[in-house]
N, C-alpha and C positions, 0 to 999 in steps of 0.2 A: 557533401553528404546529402541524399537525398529524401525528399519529402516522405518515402516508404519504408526508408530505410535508416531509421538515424542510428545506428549503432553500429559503430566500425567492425572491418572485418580483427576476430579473433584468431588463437591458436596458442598453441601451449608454447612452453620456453624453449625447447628445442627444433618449434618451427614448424611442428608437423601439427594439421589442423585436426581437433575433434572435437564432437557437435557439445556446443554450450548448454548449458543445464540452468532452469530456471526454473524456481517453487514457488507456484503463485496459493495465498491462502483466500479463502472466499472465493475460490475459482467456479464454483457452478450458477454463476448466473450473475448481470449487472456490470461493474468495471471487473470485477476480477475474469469472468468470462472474457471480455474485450484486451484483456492483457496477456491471457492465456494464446488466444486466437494471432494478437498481434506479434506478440513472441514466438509462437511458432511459425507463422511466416517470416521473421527474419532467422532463423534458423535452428531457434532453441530448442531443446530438447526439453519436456515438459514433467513437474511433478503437481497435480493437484489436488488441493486440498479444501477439502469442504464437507459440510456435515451432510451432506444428500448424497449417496453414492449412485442411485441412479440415475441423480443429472450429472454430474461428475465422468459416468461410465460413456453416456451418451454425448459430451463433448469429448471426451478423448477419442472414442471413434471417429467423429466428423474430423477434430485434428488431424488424427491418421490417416485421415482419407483423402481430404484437403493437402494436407501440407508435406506427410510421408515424416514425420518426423516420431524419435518417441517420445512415449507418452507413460508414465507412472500416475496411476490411480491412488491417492492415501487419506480413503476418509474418517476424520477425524472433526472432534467436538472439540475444538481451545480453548472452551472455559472450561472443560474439563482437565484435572491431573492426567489419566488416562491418556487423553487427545494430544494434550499439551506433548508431554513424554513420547510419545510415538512420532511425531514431526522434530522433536528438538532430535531426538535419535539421527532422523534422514539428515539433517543439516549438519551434523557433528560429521558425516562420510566426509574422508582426505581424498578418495581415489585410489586410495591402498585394496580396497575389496571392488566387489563387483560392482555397486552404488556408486554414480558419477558425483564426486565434489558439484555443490552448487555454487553457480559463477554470480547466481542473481536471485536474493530474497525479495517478493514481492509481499510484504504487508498490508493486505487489502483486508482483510474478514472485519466483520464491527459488526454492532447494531447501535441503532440511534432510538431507545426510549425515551422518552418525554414526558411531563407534564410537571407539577409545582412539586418541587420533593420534600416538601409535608406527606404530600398523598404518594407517594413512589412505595411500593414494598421492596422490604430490604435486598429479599432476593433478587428482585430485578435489578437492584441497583448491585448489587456483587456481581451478577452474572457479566452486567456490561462492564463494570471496572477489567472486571478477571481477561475480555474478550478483545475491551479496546484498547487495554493497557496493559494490564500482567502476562499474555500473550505475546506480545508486540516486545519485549523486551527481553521474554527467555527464548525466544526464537534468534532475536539480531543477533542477543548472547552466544547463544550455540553456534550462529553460521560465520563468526567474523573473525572469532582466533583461527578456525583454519583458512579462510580466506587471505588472514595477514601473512601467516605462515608460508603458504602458498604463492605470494607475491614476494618472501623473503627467499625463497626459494629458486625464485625467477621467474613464476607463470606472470606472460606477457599479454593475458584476457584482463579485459573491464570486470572486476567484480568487486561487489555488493548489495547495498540494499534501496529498496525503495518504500518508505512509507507514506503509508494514505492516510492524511490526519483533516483536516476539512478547517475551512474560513469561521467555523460555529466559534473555533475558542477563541477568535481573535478580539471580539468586543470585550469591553470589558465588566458589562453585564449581559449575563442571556438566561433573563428567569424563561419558565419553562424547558430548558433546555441543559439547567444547571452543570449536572452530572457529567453530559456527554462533553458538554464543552469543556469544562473545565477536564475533562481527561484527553480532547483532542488538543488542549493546549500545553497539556501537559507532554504529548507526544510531540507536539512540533520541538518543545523547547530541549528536547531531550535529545531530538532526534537532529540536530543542529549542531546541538554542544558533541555528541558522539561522530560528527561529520568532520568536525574541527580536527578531534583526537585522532582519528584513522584517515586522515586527506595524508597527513605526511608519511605513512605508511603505505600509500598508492591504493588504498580499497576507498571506495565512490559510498557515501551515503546521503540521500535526497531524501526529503521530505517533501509530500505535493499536498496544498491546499483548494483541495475541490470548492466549487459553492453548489447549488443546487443541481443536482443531473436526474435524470430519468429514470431512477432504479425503483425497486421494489421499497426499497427505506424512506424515500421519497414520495410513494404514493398518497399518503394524506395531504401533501402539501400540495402534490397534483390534482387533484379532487378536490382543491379550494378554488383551482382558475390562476394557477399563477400565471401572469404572461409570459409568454414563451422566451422573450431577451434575458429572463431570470436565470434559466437553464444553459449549462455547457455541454454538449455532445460529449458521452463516455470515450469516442475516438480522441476530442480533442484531449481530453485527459489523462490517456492513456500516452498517446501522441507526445505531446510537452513533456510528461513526467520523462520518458524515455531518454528524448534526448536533453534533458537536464543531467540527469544521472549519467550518460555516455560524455556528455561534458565536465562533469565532476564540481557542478551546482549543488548547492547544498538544501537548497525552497528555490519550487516555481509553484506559483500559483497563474492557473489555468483562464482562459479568458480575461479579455477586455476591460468586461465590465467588472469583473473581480478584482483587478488587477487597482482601480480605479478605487473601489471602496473599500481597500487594504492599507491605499494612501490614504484615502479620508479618515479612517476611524485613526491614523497615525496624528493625524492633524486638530480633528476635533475635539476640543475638552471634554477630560472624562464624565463633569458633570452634563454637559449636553447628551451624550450615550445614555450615561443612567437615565435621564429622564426621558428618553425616547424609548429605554427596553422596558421602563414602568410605561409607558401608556400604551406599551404590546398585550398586556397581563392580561 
């Protein structure tokens, strides 16, 4: 399997090859962009989803230009009903109508608010639950009964899901960060236990633990000096996750040095954490 390539070749149960379909959400810009771009150089055929339709419109063109593959435009707000319902709709398609079955749900969209949630307004904190978590789980919902069905059926493609849940939930305090963590750990956990369930059924679901990368959710933290060893390249993230999931791993977390303080917080007493995420405050 090669470095540009981790994901074997496909084809439907009767052997005859058609192009793979993958719906990545948070696609206009950061990792979901870099997931978009990398999935359609290895062959997939694209649906994106994100709340900006004109960056969204402007990476599908370069897709198509770039790579010759298609490309579905579906923008959509997921902490909205509305957003929600219009994306769980595309992932409900068998391949019965003209909409290609998706081979490959990419769970990227979030936001990451902050600050001590005393001071948090409620609505922020709904909007993020709704977006990094009640999203995340009526999308899997919707794409993984047909997917099993589909694999009952005989399709001899890799599919399912990949979620982006992040190293935040893993301590076992993270004042200022409360919220998100505790919903990004509620996604690993979830999303692990749902890998368990559908592995013996042949559909692949990963969970990837990012640490710090380069995006736009990240710029505050960028704009303090973090040193550069803190940060993982969105390639490399994209990269791993991929071939985790074409391997039918259930968590990989991404870099070295992540991989390192994943051990440690496993090791170190939880009162030494608490009192090291108190004198973060």
């Amino acid at each position: 399997m090669s470095e540009e390539s981790p994901l074997p070749p496909q084809g439907t149960a009767e052997g005859a090859t058609r192009p793979r379909t993958a719906l990545v959400t948070g696609a206009s810009s950061g990792i979901g962009e870099e997931y978009a771009r990398r999935l359609a150089q290895r062959g997939y055929g694209l649906v994106l989803v994100a709340r900006r339709a004109e960056l969204l419109d402007e990476l599908a063109r370069e897709v198509r230009d770039d790579y010759g593959t298609l490309v579905e435009v579906l923008p959509a707000d997921l902490a909205t009903a509305q957003g929600l319902a219009a994306v769980t709709a595309r992932l409900a398609a068998d391949g019965g109508g003209r909409a290609a079955p998706v081979d490959l749900l990419v769970n990227n969209a979030g936001r990451g608010d902050g600050g001590l949630f005393a001071e948090q307004e409620p609505s922020e904190i709904d909007a993020m639950i709704d977006l990094n978590v009640r999203a995340v789980l009526h999308l899997t919902r919707a794409v993984l009964p047909v997917q099993i069905a589909r694999r009952a059926a005989g399709e001899k493609a890799v599919l399912g899901v990949v979620n982006v849940s992040s190293l935040a939930g893993e301590p076992v305090s993270n004042p200022g960060g409360s919220v998100y963590g505790a919903g990004k750990k509620f996604l690993t956990l979830w999303s692990e236990s749902v890998a368990a369930e559908v592995r013996p059924l042949g559909v692949h679901v990963t969970v990837v633990l990012p640490g710090f990368v380069r995006t736009d959710m990240t710029r505050s933290v960028q704009e303090k000096g973090l040193p550069e060893f803190a940060f993982v390249p969105k390639e490399h993230i994209v990269r791993d996750s991929l071939r985790a999931w074409a391997a039918g791993c259930s968590r990989v977390i991404p870099g070295a040095q992540y991989k390192t303080a994943d051990g440690l917080l496993k090791v170190l007493p939880r009162s030494l954490v608490r009192a090291v995420a108190r004198r973060m405050v």
